[in-house]
LOMARTOR-557935 format. One record per residue (C-alpha): residue number from 1; x, y, z. Coordinates in steps of 0.001 Angstrom, whole numbers, padded with zeros to 6 digits. Example, Ala and Ser with C-alpha at 12.3 -4.5 7.8 and 13.67 -1.06 7.14 Angstrom:
<rs>
> 1;012300;-004500;007800
> 2;013670;-001060;007140
</rs>
This chain:
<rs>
> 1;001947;-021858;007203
> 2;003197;-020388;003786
> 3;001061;-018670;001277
> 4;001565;-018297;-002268
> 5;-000132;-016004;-004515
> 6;000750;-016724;-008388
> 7;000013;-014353;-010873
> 8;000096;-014217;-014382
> 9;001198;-010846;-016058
> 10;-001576;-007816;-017365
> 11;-002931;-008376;-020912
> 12;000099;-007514;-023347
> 13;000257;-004971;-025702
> 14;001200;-006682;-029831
> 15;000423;-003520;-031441
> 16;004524;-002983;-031336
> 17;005896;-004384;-034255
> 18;009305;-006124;-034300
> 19;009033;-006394;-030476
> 20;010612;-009316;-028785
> 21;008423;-011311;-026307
> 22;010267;-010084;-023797
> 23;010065;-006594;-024270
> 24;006336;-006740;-024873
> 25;004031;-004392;-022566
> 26;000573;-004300;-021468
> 27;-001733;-003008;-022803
> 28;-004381;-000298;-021239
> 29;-007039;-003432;-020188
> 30;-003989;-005102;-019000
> 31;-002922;-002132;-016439
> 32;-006275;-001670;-015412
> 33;-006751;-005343;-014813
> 34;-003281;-004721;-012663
> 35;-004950;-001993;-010316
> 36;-007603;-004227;-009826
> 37;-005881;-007180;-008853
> 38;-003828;-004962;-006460
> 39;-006704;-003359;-005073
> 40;-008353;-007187;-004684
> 41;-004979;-008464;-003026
> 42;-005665;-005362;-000421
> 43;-009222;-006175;000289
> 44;-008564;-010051;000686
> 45;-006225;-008650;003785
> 46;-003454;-010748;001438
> 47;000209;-009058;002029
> 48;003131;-010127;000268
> 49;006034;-009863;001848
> 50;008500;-010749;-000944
> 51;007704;-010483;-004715
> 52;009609;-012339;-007351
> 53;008549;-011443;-010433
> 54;009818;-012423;-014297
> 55;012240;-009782;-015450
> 56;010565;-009421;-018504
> 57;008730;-006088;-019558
> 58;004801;-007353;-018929
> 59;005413;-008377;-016013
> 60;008012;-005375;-014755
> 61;004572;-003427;-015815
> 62;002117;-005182;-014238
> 63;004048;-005066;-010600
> 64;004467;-001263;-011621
> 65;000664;-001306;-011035
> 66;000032;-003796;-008465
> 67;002519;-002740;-005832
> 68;001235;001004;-005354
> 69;-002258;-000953;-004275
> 70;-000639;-003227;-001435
> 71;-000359;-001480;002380
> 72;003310;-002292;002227
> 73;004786;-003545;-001122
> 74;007548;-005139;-000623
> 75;010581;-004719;-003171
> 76;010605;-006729;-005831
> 77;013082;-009467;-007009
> 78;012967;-009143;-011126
> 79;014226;-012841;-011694
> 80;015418;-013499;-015526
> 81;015322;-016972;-014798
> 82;010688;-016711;-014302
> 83;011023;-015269;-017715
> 84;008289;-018174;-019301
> 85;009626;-020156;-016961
> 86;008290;-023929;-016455
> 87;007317;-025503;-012724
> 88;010552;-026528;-011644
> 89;012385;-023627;-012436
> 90;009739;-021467;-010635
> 91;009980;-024281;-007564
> 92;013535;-023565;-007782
> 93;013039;-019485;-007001
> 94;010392;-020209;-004928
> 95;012524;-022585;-002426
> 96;014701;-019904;-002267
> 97;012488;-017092;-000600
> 98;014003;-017400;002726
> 99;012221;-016083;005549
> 100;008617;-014475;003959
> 101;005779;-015573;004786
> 102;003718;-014522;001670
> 103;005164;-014487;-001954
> 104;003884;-013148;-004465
> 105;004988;-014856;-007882
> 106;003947;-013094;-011181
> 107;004560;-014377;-014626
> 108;004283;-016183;-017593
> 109;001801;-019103;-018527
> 110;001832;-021750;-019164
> 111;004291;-022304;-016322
> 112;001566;-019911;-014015
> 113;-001423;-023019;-014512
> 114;001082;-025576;-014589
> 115;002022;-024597;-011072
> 116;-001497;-024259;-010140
> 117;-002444;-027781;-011012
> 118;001075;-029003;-009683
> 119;001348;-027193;-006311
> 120;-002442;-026802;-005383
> 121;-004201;-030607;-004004
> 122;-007440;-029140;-006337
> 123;-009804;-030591;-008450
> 124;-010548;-027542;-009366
> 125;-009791;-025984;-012860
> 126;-007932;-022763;-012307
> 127;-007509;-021504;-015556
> 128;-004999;-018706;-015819
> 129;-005844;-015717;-018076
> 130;-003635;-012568;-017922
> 131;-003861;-010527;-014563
> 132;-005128;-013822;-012986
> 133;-004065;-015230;-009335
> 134;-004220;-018555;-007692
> 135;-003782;-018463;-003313
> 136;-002093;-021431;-002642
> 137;-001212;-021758;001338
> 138;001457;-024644;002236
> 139;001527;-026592;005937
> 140;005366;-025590;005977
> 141;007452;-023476;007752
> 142;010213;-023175;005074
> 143;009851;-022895;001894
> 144;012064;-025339;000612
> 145;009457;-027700;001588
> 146;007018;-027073;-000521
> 147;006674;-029995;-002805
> 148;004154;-030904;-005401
> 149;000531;-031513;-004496
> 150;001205;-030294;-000889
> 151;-000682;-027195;-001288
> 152;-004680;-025952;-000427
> 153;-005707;-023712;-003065
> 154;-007530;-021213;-000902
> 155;-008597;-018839;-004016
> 156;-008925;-018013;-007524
> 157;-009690;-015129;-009364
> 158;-009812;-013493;-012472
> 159;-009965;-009854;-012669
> 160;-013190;-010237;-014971
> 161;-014813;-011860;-011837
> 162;-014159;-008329;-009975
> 163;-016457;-006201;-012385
</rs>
């Protein structure tokens, strides 16, 4: 059994002007929303063992905030390539996280719902607003298995469900 926690980066900061996308940060809300999430990961006894995370700035941020609340963050993998990155480029990473048993994915939508609705067997919408995440588990034992509609989705939550 696999399990997959996506999540979507902390609410960006557009105040900066001239900023690229990519070097867009979050914003106060969004790094609080961050915390939180951490803190909910924690409490939900969910513990990544490997995170791959989009190399751009929002996200670099948001795992800035999330990985202080985990018991044991693992290090993370800052992959250009989940920079807004659509499902089967983030299938592609994901097939490649070897041995862990949880991953933790954060990015960009709309490739984070996308995967949702993709990876998850779900009826359920699972809309993906910033500091969001999705707990998909997978019947696999490697993670190049994974294929679409072969996951549960086990979770959702928004980080405006938490207060």
């Amino acid at each position: 059994m696999k399990t997959l926690i996506l999540m979507r980066h902390g609410k960006s900061d557009w105040s900066g002007q001239g900023s690229s996308d990519f070097d867009r940060p979050i914003n106060e809300r969004g790094r609080l929303a961050a915390s939180l999430m951490g803190a909910w990961l924690t409490e939900q006894g969910l513990r990544p063992d490997a995170a791959l995370v989009s190399s751009a700035v929002r996200t670099r941020q948001t795992w800035a905030r999330v990985a202080p609340m985990l018991e044991s963050a693992p290090e993370a993998d800052f992959a250009d390539t989940l920079y807004l990155a659509d499902v089967s480029r983030m299938l592609a990473v994901l097939q490649g996280a070897g041995k862990a048993q949880t991953v933790l994915m954060l990015g960009h939508n709309p490739g984070m719902e996308a995967a949702v609705k993709a990876w998850a067997n779900s009826t359920r919408a699972c809309a993906m607003p910033t500091c969001a995440a999705a707990v998909i588990r997978f019947s696999v034992k490697d993670w190049a298995e994974v294929q679409a509609g072969g996951g549960t989705l086990a979770t959702h939550v928004t980080p405006k469900a938490l207060v």
